[in-house]
C-alpha beads as a LAMMPS data file, in Angstrom:
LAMMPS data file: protein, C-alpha beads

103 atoms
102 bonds

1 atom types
1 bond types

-500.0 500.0 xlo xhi
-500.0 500.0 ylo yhi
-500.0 500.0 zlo zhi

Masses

1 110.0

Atoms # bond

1 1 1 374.177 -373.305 -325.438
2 1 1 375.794 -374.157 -329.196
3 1 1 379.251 -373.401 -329.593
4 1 1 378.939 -374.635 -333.574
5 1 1 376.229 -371.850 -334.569
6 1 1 374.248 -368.723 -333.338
7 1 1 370.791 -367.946 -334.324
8 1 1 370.771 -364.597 -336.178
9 1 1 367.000 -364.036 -336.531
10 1 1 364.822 -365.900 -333.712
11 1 1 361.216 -365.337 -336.074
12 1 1 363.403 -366.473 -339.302
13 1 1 364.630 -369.684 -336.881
14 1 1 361.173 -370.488 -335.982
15 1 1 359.724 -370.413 -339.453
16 1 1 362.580 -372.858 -341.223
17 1 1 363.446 -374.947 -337.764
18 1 1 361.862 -378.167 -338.378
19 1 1 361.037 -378.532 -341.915
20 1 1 361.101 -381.997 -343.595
21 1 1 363.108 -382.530 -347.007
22 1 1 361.053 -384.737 -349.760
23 1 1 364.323 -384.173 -351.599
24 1 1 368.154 -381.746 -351.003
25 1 1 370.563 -381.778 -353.935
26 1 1 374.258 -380.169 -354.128
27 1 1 373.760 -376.824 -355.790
28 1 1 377.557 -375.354 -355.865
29 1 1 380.542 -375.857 -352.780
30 1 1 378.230 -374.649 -350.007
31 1 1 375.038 -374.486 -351.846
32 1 1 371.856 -376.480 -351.912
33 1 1 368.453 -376.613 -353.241
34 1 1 365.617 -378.515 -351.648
35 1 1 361.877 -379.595 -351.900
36 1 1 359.934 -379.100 -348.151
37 1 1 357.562 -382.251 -347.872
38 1 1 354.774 -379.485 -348.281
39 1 1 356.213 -378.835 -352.227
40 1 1 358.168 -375.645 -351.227
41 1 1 361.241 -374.939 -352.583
42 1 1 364.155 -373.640 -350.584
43 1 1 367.702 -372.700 -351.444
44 1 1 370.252 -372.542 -348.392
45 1 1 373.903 -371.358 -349.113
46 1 1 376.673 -370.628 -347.228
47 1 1 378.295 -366.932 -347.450
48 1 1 381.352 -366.099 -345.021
49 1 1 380.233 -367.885 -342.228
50 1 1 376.735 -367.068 -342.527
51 1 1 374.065 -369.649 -343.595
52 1 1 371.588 -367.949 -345.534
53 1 1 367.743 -369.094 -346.783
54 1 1 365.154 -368.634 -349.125
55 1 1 361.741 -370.579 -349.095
56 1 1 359.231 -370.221 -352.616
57 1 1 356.323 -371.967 -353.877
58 1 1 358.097 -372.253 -357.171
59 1 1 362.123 -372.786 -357.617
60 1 1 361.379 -369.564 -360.235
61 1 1 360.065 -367.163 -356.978
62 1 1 363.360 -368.306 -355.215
63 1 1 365.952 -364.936 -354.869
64 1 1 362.773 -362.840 -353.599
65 1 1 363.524 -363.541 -349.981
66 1 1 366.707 -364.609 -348.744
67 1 1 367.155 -363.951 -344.772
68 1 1 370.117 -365.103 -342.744
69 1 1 369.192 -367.828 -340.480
70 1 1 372.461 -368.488 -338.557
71 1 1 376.649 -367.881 -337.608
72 1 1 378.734 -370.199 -337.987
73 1 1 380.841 -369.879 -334.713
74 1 1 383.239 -373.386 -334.316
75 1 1 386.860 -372.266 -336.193
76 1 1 387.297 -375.699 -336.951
77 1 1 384.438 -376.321 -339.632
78 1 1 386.465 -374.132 -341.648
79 1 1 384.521 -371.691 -343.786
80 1 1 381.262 -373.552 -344.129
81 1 1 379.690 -376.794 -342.489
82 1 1 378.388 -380.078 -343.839
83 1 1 374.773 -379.845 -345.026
84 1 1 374.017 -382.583 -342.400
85 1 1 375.661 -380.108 -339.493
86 1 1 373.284 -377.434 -340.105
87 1 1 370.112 -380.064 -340.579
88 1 1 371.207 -381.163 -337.454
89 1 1 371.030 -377.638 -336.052
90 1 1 367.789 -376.882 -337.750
91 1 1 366.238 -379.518 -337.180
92 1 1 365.607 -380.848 -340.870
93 1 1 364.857 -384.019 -341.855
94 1 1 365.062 -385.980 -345.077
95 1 1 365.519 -389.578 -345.681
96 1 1 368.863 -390.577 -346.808
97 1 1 368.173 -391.607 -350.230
98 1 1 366.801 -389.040 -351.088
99 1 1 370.166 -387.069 -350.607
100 1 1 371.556 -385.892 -353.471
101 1 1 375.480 -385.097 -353.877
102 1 1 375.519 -384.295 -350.240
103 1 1 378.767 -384.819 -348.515

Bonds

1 1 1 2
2 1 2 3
3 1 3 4
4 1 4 5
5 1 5 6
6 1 6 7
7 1 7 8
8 1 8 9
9 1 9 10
10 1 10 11
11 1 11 12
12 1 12 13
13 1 13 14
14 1 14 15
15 1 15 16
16 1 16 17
17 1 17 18
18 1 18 19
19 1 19 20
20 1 20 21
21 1 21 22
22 1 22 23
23 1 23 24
24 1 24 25
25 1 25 26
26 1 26 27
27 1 27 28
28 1 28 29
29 1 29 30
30 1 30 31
31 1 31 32
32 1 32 33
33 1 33 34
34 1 34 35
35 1 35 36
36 1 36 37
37 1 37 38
38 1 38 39
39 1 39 40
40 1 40 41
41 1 41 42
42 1 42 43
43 1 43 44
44 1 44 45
45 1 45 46
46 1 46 47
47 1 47 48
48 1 48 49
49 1 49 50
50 1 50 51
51 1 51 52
52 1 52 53
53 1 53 54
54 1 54 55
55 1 55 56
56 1 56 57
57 1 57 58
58 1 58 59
59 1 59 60
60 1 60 61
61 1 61 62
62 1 62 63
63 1 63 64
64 1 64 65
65 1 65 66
66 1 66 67
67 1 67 68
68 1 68 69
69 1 69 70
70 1 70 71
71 1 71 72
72 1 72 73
73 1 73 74
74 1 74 75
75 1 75 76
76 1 76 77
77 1 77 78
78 1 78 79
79 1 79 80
80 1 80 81
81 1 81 82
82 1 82 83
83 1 83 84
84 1 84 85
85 1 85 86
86 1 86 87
87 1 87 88
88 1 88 89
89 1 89 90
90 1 90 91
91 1 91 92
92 1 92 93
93 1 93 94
94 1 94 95
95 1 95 96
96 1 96 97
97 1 97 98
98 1 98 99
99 1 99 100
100 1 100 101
101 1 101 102
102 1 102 103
């Protein structure tokens, strides 16, 4: 049981759980744009409490599908976690310097 987040969509969990990062930059406060090690690109962002997703072959086809992956249900991470705390959750993986304007 996670008391930090709730899975909204099981099939949308299963098909971004897991994914490995060639590269994540800082889009916006709660906003990010990565590169899957596959060369898929995915924006994430954070809308009240909800942590949204959209995965594209090109950064141009990204909009055409965004699904809510999961709540945010700890109080205490305030309106949106760390980009780290829902990797963690998701299971995502990038090496660190390959970060970008992540806090």
């Amino acid at each position: 049981m996670n008391d930090t987040f709730k899975i909204i969509d099981e099939t949308a969990y299963s098909i971004y759980e897991g994914l490995k990062f060639d590269s994540v930059t800082s889009f916006g406060k709660n906003e990010w744009r990565t590169e899957t090690s596959n060369g898929y690109h995915m924006h994430v962002k954070v809308i009240n409490r909800i942590v949204i997703a959209d995965l594209a072959e090109t950064e141009y086809g990204l909009g055409d599908q965004t699904i809510a992956l999961i709540k945010i249900k700890d109080k205490t991470l305030g309106a949106a976690p760390s980009f780290k705390k829902v990797a963690e959750f998701m299971n995502w993986t990038c090496v660190s310097e390959d970060l970008w304007d992540i806090v």
